[in-house]
C-alpha positions as CSV (number, residue, x, y, z in Angstrom):
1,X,9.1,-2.8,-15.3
2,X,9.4,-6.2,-13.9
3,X,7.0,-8.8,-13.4
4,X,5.1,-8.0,-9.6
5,X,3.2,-11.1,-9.6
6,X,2.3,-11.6,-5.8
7,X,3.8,-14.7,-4.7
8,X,2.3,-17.6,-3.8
9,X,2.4,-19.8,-0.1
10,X,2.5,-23.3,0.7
11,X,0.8,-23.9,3.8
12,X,1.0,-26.4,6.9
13,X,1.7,-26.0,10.3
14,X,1.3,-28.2,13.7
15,X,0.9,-27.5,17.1
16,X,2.9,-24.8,18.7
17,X,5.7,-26.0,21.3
18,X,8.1,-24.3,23.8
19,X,11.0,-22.6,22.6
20,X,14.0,-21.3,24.2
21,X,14.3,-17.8,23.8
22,X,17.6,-16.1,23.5
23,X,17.4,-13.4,25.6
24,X,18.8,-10.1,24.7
25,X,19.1,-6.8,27.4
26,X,17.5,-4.1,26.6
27,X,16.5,-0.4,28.5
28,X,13.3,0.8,28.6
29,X,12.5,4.7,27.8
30,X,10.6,6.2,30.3
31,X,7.6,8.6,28.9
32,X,4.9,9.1,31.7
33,X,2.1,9.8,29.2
34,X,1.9,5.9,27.9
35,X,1.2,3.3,29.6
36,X,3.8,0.3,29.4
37,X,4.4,-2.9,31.8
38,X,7.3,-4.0,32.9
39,X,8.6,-6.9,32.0
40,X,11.3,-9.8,31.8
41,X,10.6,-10.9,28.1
42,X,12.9,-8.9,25.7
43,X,10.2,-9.8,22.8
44,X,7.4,-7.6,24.0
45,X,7.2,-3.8,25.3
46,X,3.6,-4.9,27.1
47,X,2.4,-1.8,25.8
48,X,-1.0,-1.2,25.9
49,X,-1.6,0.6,22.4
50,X,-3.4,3.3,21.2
51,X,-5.6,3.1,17.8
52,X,-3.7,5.5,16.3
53,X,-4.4,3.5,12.9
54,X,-4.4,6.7,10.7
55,X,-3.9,5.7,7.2
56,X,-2.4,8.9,5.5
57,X,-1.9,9.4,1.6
58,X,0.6,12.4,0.9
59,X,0.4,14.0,-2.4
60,X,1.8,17.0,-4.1
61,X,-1.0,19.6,-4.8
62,X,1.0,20.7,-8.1
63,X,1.5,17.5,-9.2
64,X,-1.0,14.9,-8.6
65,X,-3.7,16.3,-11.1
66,X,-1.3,17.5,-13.8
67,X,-2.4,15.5,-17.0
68,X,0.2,17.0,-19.4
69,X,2.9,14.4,-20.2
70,X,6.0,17.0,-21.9
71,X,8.0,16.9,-19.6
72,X,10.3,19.1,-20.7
73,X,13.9,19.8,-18.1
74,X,12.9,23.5,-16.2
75,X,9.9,24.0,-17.9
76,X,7.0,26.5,-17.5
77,X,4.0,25.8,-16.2
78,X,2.5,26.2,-19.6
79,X,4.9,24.0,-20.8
80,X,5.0,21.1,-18.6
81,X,1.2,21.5,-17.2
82,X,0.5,22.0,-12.8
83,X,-2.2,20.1,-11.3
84,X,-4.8,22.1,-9.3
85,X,-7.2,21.7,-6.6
86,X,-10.1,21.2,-9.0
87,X,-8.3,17.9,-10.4
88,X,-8.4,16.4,-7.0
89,X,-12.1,15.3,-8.1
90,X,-14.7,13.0,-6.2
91,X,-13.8,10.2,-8.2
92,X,-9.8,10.4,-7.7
93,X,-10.9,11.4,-3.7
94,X,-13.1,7.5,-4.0
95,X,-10.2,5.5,-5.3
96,X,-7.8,7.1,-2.8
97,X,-10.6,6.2,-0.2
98,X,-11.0,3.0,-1.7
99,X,-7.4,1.8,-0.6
100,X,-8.1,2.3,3.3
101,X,-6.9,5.3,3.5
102,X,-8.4,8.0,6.0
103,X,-6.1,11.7,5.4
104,X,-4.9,13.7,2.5
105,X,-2.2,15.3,2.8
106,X,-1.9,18.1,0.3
107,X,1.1,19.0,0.4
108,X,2.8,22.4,-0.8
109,X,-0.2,24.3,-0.4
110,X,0.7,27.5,1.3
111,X,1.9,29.9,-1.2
112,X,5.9,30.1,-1.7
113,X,8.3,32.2,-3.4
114,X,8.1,31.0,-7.9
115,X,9.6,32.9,-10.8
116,X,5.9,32.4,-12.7
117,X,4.2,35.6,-13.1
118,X,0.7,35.5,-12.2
119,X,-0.1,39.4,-12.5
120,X,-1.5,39.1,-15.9
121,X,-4.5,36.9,-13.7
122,X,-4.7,39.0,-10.7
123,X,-2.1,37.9,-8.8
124,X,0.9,38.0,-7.7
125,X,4.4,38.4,-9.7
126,X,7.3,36.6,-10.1
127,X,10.1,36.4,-7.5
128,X,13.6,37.3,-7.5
129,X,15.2,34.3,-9.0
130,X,18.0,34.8,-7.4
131,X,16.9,33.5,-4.4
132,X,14.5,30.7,-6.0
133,X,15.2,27.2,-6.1
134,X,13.5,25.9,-9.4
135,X,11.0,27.9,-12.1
136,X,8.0,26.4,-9.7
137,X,9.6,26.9,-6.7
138,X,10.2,25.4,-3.3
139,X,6.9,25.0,-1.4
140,X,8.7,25.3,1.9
141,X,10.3,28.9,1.1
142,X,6.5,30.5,2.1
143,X,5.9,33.9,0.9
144,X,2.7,34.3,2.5
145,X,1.7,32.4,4.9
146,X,-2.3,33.4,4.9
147,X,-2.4,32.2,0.9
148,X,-2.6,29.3,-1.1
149,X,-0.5,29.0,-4.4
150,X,-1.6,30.6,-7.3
151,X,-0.4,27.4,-9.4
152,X,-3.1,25.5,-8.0
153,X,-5.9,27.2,-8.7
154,X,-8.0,27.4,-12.5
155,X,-9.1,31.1,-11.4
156,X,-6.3,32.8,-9.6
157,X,-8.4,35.4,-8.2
158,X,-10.2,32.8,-6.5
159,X,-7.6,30.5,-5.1
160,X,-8.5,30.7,-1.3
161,X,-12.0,29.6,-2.6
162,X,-10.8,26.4,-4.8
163,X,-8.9,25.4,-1.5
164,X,-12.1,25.4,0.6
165,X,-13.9,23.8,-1.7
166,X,-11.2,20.7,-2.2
167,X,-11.2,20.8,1.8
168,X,-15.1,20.7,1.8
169,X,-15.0,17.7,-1.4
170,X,-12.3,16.0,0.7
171,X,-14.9,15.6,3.7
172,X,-17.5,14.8,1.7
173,X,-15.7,11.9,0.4
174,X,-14.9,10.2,3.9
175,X,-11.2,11.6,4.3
176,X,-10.2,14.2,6.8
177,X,-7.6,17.1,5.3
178,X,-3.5,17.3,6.6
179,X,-1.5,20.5,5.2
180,X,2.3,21.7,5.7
181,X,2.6,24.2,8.6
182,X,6.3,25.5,8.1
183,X,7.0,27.2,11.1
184,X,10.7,27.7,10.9
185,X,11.4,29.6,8.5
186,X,10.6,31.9,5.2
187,X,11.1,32.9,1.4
188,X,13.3,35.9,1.4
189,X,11.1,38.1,-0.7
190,X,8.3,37.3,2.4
191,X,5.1,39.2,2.4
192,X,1.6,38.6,3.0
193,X,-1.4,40.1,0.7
194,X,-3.9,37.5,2.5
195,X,-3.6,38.6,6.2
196,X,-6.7,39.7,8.2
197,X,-7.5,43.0,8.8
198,X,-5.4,44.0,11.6
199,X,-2.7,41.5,11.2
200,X,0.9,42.8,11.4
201,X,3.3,41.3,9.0
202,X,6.3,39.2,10.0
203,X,9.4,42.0,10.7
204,X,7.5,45.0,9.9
205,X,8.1,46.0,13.4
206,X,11.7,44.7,14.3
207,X,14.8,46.3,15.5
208,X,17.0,46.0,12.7
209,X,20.0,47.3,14.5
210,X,19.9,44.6,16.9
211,X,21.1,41.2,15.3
212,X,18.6,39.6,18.2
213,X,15.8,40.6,20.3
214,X,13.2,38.8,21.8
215,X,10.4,40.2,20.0
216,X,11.9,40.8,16.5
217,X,10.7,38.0,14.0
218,X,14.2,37.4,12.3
219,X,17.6,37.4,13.0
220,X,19.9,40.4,11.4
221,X,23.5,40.9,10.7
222,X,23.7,44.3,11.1
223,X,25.9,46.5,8.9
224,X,25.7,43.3,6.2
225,X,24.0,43.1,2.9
226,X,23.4,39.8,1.7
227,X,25.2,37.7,-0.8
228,X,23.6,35.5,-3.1
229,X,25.7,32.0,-3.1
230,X,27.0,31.7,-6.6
231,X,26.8,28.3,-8.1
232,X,22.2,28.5,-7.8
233,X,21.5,28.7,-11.2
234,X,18.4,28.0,-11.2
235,X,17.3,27.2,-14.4
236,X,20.8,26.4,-15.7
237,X,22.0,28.3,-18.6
238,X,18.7,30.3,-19.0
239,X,18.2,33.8,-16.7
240,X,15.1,33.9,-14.6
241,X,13.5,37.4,-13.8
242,X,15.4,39.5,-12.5
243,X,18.4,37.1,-11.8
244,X,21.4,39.0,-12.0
245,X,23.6,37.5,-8.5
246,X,21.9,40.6,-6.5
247,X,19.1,40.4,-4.2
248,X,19.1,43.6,-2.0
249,X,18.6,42.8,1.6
250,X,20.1,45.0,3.9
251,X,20.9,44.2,7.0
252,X,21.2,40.4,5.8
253,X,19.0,37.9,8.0
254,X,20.6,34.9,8.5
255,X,19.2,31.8,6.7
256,X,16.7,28.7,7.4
257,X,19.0,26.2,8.6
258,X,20.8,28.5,11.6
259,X,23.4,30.1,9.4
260,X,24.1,33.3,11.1
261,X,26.5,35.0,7.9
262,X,25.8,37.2,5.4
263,X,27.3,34.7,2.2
264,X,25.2,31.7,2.7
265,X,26.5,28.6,0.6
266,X,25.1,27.4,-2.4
267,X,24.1,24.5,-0.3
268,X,22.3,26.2,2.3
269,X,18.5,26.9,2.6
270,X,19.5,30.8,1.0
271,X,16.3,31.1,-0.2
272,X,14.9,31.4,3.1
273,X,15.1,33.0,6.3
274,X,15.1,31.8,9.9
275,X,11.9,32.8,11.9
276,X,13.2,33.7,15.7
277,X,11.2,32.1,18.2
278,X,13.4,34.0,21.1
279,X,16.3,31.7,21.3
280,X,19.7,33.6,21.2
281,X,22.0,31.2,18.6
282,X,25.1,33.8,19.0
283,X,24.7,33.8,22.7
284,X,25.0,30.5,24.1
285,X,21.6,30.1,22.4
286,X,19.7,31.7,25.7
287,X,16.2,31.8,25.9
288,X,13.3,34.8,26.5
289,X,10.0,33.0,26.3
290,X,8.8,35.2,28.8
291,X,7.2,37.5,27.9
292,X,5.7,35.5,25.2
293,X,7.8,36.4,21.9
294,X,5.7,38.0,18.9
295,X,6.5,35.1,17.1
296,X,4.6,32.6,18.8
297,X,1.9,34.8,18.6
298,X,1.4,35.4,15.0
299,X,2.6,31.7,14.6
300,X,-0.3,30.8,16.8
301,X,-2.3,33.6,14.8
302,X,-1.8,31.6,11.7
303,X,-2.6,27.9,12.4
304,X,-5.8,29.1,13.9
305,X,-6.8,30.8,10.7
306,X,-6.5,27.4,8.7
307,X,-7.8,25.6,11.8
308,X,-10.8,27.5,11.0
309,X,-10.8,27.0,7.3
310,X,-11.8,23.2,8.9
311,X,-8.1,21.5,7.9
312,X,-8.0,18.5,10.3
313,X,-4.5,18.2,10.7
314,X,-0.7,19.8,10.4
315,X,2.2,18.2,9.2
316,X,4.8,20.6,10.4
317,X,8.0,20.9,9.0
318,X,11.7,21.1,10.6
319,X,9.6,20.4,14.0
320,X,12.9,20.5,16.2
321,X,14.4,23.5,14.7
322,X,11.8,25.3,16.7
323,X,12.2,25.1,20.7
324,X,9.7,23.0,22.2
325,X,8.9,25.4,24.1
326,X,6.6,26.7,21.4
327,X,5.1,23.5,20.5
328,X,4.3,23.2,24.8
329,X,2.3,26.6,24.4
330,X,0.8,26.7,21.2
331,X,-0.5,23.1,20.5
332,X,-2.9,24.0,23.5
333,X,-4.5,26.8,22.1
334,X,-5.2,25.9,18.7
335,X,-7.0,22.8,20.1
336,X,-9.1,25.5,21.8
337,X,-10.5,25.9,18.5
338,X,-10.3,22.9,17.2
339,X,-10.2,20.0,19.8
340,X,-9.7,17.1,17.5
341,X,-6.7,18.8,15.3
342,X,-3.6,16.4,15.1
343,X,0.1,17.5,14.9
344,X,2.4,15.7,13.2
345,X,6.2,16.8,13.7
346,X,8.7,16.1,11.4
347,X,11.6,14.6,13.6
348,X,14.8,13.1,13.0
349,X,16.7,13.3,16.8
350,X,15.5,10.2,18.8
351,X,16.8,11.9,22.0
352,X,14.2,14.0,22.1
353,X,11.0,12.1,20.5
354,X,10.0,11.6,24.5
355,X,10.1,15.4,24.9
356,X,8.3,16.5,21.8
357,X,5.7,14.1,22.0
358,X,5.4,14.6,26.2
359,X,6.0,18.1,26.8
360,X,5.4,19.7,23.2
361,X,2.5,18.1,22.8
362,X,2.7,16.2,19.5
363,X,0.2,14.0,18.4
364,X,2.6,12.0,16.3
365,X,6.2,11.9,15.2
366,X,8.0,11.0,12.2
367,X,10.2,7.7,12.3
368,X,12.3,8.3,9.3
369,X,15.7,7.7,11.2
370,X,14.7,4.5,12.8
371,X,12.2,2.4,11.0
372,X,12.4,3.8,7.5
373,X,16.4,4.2,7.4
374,X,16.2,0.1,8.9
375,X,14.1,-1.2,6.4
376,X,16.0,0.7,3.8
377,X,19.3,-0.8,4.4
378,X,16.7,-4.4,4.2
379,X,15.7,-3.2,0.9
380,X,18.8,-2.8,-0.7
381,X,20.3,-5.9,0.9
382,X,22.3,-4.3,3.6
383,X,20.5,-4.5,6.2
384,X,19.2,-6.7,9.4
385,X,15.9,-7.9,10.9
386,X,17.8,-6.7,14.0
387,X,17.2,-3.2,12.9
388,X,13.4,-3.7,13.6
389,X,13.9,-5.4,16.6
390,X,15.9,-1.9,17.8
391,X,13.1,0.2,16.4
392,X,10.5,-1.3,19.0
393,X,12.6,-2.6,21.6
394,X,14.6,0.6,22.3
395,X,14.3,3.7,19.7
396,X,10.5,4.0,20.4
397,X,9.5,2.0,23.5
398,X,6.8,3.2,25.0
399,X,5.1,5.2,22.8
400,X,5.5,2.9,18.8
401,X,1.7,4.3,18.8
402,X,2.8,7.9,18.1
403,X,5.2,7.3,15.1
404,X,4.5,7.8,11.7
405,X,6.0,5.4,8.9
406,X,6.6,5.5,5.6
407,X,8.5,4.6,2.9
408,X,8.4,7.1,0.7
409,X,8.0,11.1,1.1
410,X,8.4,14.4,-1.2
411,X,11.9,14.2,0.3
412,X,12.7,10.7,-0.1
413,X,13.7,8.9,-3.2
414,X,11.7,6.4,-4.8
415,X,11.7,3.0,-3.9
416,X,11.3,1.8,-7.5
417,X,14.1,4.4,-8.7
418,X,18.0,3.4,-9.4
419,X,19.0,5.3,-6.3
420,X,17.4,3.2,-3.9
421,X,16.1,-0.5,-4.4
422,X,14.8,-0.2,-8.3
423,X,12.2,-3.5,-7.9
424,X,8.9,-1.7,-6.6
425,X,8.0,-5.2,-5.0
426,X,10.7,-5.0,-2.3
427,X,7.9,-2.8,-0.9
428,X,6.0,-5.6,-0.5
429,X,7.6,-7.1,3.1
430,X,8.8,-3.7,4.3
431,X,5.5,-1.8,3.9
432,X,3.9,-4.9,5.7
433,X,6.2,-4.1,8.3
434,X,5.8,-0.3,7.9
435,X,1.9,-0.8,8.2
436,X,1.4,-3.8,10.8
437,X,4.3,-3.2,13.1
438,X,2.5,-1.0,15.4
439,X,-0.9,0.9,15.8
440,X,0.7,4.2,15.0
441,X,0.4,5.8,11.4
442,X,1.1,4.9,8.2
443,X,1.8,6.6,5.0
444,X,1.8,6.5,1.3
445,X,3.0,8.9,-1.2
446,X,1.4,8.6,-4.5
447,X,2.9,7.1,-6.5
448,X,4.4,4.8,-4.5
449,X,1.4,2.6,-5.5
450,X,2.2,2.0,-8.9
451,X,6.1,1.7,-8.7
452,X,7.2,5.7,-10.1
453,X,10.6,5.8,-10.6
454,X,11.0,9.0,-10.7
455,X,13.6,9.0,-14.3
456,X,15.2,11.8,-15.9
457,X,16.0,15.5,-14.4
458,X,13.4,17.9,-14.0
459,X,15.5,20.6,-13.9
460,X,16.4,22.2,-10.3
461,X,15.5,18.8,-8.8
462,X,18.3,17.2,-11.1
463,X,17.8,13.2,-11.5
464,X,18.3,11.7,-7.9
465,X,15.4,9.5,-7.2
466,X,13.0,11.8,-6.1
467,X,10.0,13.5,-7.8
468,X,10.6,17.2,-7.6
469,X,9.0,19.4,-5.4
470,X,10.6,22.8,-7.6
471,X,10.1,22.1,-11.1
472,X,6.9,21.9,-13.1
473,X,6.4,18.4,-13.8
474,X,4.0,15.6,-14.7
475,X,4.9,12.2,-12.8
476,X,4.5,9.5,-15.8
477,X,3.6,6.2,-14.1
478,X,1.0,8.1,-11.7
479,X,-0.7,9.7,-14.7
480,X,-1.4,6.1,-16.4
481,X,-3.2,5.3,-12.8
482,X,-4.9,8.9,-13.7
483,X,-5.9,8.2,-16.9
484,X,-6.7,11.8,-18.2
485,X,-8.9,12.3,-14.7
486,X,-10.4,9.2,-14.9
487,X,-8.4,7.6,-12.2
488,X,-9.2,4.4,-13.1
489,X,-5.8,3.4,-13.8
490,X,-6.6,2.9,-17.3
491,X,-3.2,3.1,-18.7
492,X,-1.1,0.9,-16.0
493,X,0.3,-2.8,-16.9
494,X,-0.6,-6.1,-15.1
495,X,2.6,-6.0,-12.7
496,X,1.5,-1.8,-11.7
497,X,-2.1,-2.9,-11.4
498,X,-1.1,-6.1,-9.6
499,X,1.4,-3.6,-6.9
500,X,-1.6,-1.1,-6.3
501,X,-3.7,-4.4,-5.4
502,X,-0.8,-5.6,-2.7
503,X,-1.2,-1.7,-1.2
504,X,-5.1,-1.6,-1.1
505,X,-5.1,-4.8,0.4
506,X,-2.3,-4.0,3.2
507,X,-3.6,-0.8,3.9
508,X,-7.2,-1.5,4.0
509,X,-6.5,-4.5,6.1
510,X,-4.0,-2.3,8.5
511,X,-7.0,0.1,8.4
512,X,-9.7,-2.6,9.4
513,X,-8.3,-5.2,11.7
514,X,-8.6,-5.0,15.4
515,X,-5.0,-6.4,16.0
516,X,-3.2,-4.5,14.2
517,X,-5.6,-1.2,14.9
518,X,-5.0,-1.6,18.6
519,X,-3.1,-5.1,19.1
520,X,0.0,-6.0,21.7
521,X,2.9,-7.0,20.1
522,X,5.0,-10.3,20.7
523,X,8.3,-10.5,18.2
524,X,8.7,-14.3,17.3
525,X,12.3,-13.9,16.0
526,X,14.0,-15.8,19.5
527,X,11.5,-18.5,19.4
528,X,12.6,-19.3,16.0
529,X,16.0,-18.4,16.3
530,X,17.0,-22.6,15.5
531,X,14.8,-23.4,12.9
532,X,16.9,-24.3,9.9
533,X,14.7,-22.6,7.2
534,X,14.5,-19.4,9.5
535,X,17.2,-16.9,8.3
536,X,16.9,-14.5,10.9
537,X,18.8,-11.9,9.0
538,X,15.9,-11.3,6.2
539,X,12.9,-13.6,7.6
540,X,10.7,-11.3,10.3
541,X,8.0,-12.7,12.1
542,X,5.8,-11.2,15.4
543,X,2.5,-11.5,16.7
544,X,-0.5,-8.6,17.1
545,X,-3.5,-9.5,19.3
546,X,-6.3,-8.2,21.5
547,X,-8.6,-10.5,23.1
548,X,-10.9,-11.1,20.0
549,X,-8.4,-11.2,17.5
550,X,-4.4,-12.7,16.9
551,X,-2.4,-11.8,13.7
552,X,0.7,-14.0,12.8
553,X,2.6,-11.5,10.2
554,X,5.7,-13.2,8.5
555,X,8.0,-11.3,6.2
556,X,10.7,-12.2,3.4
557,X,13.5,-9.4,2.7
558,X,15.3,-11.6,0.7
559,X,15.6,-11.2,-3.0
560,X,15.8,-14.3,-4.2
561,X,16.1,-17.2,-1.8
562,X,12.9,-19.1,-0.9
563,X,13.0,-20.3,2.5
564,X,10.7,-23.0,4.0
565,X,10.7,-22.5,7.9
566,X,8.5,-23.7,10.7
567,X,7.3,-20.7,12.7
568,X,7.1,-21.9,16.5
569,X,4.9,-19.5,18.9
570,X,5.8,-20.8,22.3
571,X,2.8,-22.0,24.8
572,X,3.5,-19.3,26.8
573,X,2.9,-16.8,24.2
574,X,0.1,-18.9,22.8
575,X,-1.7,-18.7,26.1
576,X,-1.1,-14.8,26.1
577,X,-3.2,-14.7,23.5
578,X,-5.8,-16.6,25.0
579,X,-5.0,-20.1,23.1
580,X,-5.1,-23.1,25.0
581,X,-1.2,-24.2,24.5
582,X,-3.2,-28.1,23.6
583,X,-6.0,-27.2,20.8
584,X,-5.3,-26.9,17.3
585,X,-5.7,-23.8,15.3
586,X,-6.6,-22.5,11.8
587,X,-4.5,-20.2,10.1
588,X,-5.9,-17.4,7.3
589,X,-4.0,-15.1,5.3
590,X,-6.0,-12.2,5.2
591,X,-3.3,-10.4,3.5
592,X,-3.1,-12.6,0.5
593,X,-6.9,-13.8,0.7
594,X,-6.1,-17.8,1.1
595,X,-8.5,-20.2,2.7
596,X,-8.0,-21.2,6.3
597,X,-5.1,-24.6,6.9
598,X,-4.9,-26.3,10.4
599,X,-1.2,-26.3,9.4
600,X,1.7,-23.7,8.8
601,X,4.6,-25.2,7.8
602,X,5.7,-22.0,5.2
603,X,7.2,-21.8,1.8
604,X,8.9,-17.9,1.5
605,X,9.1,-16.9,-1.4
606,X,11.3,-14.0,-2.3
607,X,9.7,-10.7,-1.1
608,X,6.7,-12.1,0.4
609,X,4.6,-11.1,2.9
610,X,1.5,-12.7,4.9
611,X,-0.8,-12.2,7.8
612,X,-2.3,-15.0,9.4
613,X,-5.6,-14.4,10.9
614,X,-5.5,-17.7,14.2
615,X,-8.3,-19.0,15.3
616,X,-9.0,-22.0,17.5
617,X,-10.4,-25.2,15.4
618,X,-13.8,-25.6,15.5
């Protein structure tokens, strides 16, 4: 791995003067439940933010804790090790703390269709492989959605306890506790052994001779068995149980992602089925919300019952794949039991953020296609600072305070792997960005922290960036931060221990600082537009500020050009702040932890980043 030492900046800077700005046209989004200003400047929304400064570390429950280091390509759990929720200790719960961070995801906790038999301990046994996507399996083919995987627990007979207990430990360590709702579809072998007394499984009372009806739970293809995709093989050339090509499934329900045949392709979700919410697909896809369908009532059923298990928050998966219609009636009620419970949708459609946030009720939406995919291209040097600038000024105008960024998820490949930008420390400007750009939510995946590259095939996964979410796995540059559970991060090198340092910093910082918690914004990219050291097209610069606090954040994409620009905040701008245009100021990196300068003329380095705490001169 290279060498990640943080650059260093040359400092000095003199008064601010009066640019011109470039002005660009722009059109506002309308969303009645934030408050914006209208205005003339293209470089500011005038939105008055919201501290939505959640600071949210994802990790995968059979994977984080996993200490063994075999690694062998579709092994067993035996053979390859699976963390469980008694390795998420206090001490690794402290030093995720410890970096600013304020949720947990677990991720993958609900249990899912797996070929490991667990009947030997009490539980459950193995799945048809056929319709299994790796030995572990997918965590978002759920089998029963009142469980928690057997993987994760030491005592299998006791897995719903270890859960509550990690919830409880998670709590007692400061954080608050996000898990996976998956509310669009399930495994094919679906069926719950948890569910209350009382509770009527998924389909047990459908109309199977109807390929729709409002109150059946799945769609059917009457008359049609199902037909397993050939091509799967799940564990290459060796058989899983009972993997023969058959699954019996008659009539056929059609699959997760809205394929309405019988012969689902290998590249299809086959392993699951699609939940129905009363939307007619085959029909001009008509709704009958009213009555309300049985689905949105055992749907509803459900996220109470972990609501009261004292969860804090649901990420929930394939939001818009579900009518919003749902979201608009059920978000409601389960804050009826739990006022303070955040939803988090993953969302890809920018057409309808406005109406999933508005009328479905979401806390907070993803921004993958917007930010991430921007900064991405930046990354890999094909981008433009213009992307940002389309991000805030258009893509999420109005509401920045409601998206959650990231660079890195279970779904996304690794920043440090081949596939995407290999150098873990072209993190370093975009998650600046990614944390400081708005008072919405950020994210880290672990990992992320230490530069995982996610090498080699795992098996099902194959090798394509990523770090599987089917096989049985230990992740190699996480476990030297782990240290055999002494997460300490005993094992990493100077330039991994050096990265982690740049993401405790920025995030505890982002999690910290007024401005950035609750700041407006002002983009400084026009009012620099001439400087001859200002490469617009990888050099990013903007403003956040509330009365008692202004942050200057400055940004290097660029691999390896140093650039030595003047950055220019117009009077105007300065007086917005509450500078007088004619007084000196200080400038303090808070990011990089320099001493204050009265001047600010900057040396870039490649892939740097800084925030510049101003202050009037004393």
């Amino acid at each position: 791995m290279r060498n990640l030492l943080l650059p260093t900046v040359a400092l000095s800077l003199g008064l601010a003067s009066l640019s011109s700005f470039l002005l660009t046209s722009h059109t506002p989004v309308s969303v009645s439940d934030f408050k914006t200003t209208a205005t003339a400047d293209p470089n500011t929304t005038d939105e008055v933010p919201q501290d939505n400064k959640l600071v949210i570390y994802q990790l995968m429950t059979r994977l984080f804790g996993n200490k063994v280091a075999v690694n062998k390509p579709y092994g067993t759990a035996q053979e390859n090790g699976v963390g469980k929720f008694n390795d998420i200790t206090d001490k690794a719960l402290q030093e995720i703390k410890k970096m600013g961070v304020s949720h947990v995801w677990y991720t993958g906790v609900i249990e899912h269709a797996t070929m490991t038999d667990f009947t030997k301990q009490g539980g459950p046994g193995p799945d048809d492989a056929d319709v299994v996507k790796g030995r572990a399996g997918s965590p978002y083919a759920i089998k029963d959605y009142y469980d928690v995987a057997p993987d994760l627990a030491v005592n299998v007979k006791t897995r719903m306890q270890e859960y509550e207990s990690l919830i409880q430990r998670t709590h007692k360590n400061g954080l608050k506790v996000l898990m996976d709702f998956i509310p669009n579809h399930v495994a094919r072998s679906y069926k719950s052994d948890g569910k209350p007394a009382g509770v009527i499984d998924l389909g047990t009372q459908d109309d199977k001779t109807k390929a729709f009806a409002p109150n059946n739970n799945f769609y059917y293809l009457p008359g049609q068995s199902l037909v397993v995709p050939k091509g799967g093989n799940p564990l290459a050339a060796a058989l899983g149980p009972k993997e023969d090509g058959k699954f019996l499934e008659i009539p056929a329900k059609a699959t997760g992602n809205d394929v309405f045949s019988a012969s689902p392709s290998v590249n299809d979700w086959y392993e699951t089925v699609k939940l129905n919410y009363g939307v007619d697909y085959q029909n001009g896809r008509k709704p009958y919300f009213s009555p309300v369908p049985d689905t949105w009532k055992k749907m509803r059923d459900i996220l109470v019952f972990w609501a009261k298990k004292d969860v804090d928050g649901f990420r929930c998966d394939m939001a818009e794949m579900v009518p919003v219609e749902f979201w608009t009636w059920v978000i409601p009620e389960v804050k009826k039991v739990k006022p303070d419970i955040i939803f988090i949708a993953e969302a890809y459609d920018p057409k309808v953020y406005s109406r999933y946030l508005n009328e479905g009720k979401f806390d907070f939406l993803y921004d993958k296609v917007g930010l991430y995919d921007g900064l991405r291209r930046l990354m890999t040097t094909g981008g433009n600072t213009e992307e940002i600038t389309q991000v805030w000024q258009k893509e999420s105008r109005g509401f920045s305070s409601k998206m959650l960024r990231f660079l890195e998820n279970h779904d996304e490949q690794r920043i440090a792997s081949k596939d995407f930008a290999t150098d873990p420390r072209t993190a370093i400007p975009a998650m600046t960005v990614t944390a400081t750009l708005a008072s919405g939510p950020v994210m880290l995946y672990s990992g992320q922290e230490v530069g995982e590259p996610a090498l080699k095939s795992e098996g099902f996964s194959g090798e394509d960036g990523r770090t599987t979410i089917f096989d049985y796995w230990g992740v190699p540059e996480h476990q030297k931060w782990m240290n055999g559970g002494k997460f300490d991060g005993g094992k990493l090198d100077d330039s991994q221990k050096q990265l982690r340092d740049f993401y405790s910093r920025l995030l505890n910082l982002a999690s910290k600082s007024e401005a950035i918690r609750k700041g407006k914004f002002y983009e400084l990219q026009d009012a620099n537009n001439l400087g001859k050291e200002y490469d617009q097209k990888v050099v990013y610069s903007y403003l956040r500020y509330t009365d008692t606090q202004r942050l200057l954040i400055v940004v290097n994409f660029s691999r390896d050009k140093t650039l030595r620009p003047t950055i220019s905040i117009p009077a105007p701008v300065r007086q917005r702040m509450g500078l007088d245009p004619n007084t000196f100021c200080t400038y303090t990196d808070l990011l990089n932890n320099t001493p204050p300068t009265e001047f600010l003329n900057l040396t870039l380095p490649p892939l740097s980043a800084y925030v510049f705490e101003i202050n009037p001169k004393k």
